[in-house]
N, C-alpha and C positions, 0 to 999 in steps of 0.2 A: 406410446402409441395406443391406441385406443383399442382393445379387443370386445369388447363385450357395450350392448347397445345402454347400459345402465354405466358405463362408465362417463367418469364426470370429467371435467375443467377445474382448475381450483382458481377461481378468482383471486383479487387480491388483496382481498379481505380474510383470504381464507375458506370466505363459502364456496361449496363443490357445487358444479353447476353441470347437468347432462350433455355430453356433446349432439346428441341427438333430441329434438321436440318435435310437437306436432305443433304446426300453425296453423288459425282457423279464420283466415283473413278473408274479405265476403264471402264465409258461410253465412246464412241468414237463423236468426235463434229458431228453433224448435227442434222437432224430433231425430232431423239427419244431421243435425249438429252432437245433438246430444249423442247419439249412438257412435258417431264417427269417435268421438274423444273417450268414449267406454270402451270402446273395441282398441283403441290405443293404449290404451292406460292397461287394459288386460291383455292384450299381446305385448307386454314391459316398456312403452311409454312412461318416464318418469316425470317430460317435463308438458309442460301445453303452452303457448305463445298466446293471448289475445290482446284488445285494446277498447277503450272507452267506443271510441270511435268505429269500431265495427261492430256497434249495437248487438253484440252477443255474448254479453259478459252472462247473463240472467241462465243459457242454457247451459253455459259452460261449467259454473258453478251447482247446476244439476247433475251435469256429468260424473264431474267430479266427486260431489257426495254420493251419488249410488255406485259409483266404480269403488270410491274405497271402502263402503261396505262390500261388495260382488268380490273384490279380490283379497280382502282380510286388509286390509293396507291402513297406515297412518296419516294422516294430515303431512305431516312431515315427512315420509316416502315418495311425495309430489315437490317441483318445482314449477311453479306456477307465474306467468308474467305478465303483467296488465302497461298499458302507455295513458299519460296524460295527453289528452287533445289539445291543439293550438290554441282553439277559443276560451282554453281554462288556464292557462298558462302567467303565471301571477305568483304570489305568496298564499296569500289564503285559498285565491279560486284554486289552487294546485293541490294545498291542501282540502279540500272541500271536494275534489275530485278525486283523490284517495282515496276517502271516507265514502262516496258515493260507487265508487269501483267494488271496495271490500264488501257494499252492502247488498248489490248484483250477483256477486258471485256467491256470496254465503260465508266470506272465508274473513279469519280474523288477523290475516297478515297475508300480506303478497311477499314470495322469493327476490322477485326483482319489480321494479317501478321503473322506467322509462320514460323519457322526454320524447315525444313524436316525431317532433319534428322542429329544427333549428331557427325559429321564427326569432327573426333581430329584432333588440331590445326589449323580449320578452323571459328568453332564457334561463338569462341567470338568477332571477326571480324565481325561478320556479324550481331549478336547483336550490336556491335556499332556502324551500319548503321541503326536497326531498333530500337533504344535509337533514336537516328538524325532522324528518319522520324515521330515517336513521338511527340519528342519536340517542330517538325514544325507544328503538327500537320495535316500529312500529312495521319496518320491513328490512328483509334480511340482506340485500341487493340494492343499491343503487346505479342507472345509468342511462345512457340518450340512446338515440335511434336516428339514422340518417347524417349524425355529423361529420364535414368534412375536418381535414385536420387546420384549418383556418381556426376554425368553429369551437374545435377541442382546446385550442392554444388560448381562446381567447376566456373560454369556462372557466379551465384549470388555475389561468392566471386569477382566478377570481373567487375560486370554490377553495373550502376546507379541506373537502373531500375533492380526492379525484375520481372519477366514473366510474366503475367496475366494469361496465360492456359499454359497446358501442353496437349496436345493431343496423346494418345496412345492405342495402341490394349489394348482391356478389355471386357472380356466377361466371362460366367459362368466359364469356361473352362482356363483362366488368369483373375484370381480376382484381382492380382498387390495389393494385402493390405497392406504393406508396404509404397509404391508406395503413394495409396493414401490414407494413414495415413499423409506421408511425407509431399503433396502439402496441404493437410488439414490445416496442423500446419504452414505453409508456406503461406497462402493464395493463394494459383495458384489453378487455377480450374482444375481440370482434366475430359477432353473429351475421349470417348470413341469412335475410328474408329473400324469399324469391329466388332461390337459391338453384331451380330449373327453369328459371326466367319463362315461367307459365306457360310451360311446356315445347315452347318456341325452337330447345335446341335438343329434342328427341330425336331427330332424326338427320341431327349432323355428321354427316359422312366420317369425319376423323373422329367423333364420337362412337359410332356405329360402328368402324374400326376396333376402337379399343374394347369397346362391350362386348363384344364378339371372341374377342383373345379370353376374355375371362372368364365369357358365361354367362354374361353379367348382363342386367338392362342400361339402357344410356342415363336411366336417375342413377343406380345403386354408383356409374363410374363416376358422377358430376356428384353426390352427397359423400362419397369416398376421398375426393378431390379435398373439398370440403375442409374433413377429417383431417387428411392429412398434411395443409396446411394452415393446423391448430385452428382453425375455425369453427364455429358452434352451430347448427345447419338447423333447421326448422321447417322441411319440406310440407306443405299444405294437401292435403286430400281426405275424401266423405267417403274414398271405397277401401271398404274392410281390405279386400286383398292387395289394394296401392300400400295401403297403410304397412300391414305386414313386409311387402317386398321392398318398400323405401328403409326397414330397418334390417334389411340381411346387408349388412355392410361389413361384417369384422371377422369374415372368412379369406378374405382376401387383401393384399397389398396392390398400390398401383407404383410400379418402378417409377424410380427418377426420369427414366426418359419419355414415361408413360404424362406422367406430372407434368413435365417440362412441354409438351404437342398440347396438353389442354391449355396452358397459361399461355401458347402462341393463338391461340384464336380470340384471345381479347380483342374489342372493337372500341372499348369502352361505350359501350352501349348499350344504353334503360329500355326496362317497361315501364319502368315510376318513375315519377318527376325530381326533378335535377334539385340537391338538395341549396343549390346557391342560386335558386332562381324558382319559385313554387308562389304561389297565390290565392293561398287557404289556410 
């Protein structure tokens, strides 16, 4: 069980991976990007989530650099995660988009690399760029984002390597049990983006409920949740003080039967688009 906001995951590769990051998904690059991810990184943020695709690698990798001078830190005391976009999705365009990612952010290896998004007949192509960037060790992490277990089945049968994460909407509201039953038995970690489904289920009554038993706000019992169904959470926000209270999480336990009323409000229901039917 997870007590401390710096405690990790151990992949299955071996690399230890943060159960808690920051996500910077439409932030837009400049000053309140960059500040949000320093004020992370120095209230004990180890990991930061971003992608090609949310055109904010540039500040991120600002961040980064002045935060690990600001708090004495090493390159290597961060886990750091970038995604290839759809429209690069290939062997070399994949590679070409690693090389293009590291060159934004400033950094001479990514923790983890990611596939976006499960675009058919693109795929496995671009996993055999990120198998090759692997190998070379060129990053320390390899895995997707968004795939269903179709999707995993059909990789695996196909890849060297198998995945090390799976990153995908998961939240009260999409429990994905299945899903991560599947990566469970599998060993691929399953991350959770969007993980307060954009704030949508603040103020749900059996939420509100349980917050209340504990003292707690309705993020800290839904990234708690999280937690303690080994899942790897990556809550998004620009304010210093969300920042800080999305990581007081390891004061507290949620009972089994506490666990048990959140996994009943599944609806299986998105904010983001459905990973077996998307058109970009």
């Amino acid at each position: 069980m997870m007590k401390h906001m710096q405690d990790t995951m151990t992949l299955h590769n071996g690399v230890n991976m943060p159960g808690l990051g920051l996500g910077v998904f439409k932030v837009e690059e400049g000053d309140t990007l960059v500040q949000a991810v320093k004020s992370a990184i120095a209230h004990g943020y180890r990991s930061i989530d971003t992608a090609a695709i949310y055109g904010n690698e540039r500040s991120v990798g600002q961040a980064i650099r002045e935060a690990l001078q600001e708090n004495q830190l090493a390159r290597e005391d961060l886990f750091i995660t970038s995604k290839v976009w759809n429209a690069d999705l290939g062997y070399e365009s994949t590679l070409a988009a690693y090389e293009a990612s590291l060159e934004k952010l400033g950094l001479d290896y990514l923790d983890l690399y990611l596939i976006h998004w499960p675009v058919q007949g693109k795929y496995n192509e671009a996993w055999r760029a990120l198998e090759t960037l692997y190998h070379e060790g060129r990053v320390k992490a390899i895995g997707v984002s968004n795939f269903q277990i179709h999707h995993l089945e059909d990789l695996i049968s196909k890849a060297q390597i198998k995945p090390m994460v799976n990153q995908v909407e998961f939240h009260p509201r999409l429990t994905q049990k299945e899903l991560l039953r599947y990566t469970k038995e599998q060993g691929i970690q399953l991350e959770a983006w969007s993980p307060l489904m954009q704030g949508e289920l603040l103020d749900n009554p059996t939420l509100v409920a349980i917050a209340t038993k504990y003292g707690k706000s309705v993020a800290q019992i839904i990234l708690r949740w999280d937690l303690q169904h080994g899942v790897i959470t990556i809550p998004k926000s620009v304010k210093e003080q969300r920042i800080i209270e999305n990581a007081e999480l390891f004061d507290f336990e949620l009972s089994t039967n506490d666990m048990a009323q959140i996994d009943g409000l599944n609806q299986d229901l998105r904010v983001g688009p459905d990973p077996d039917n998307f058109d970009f």
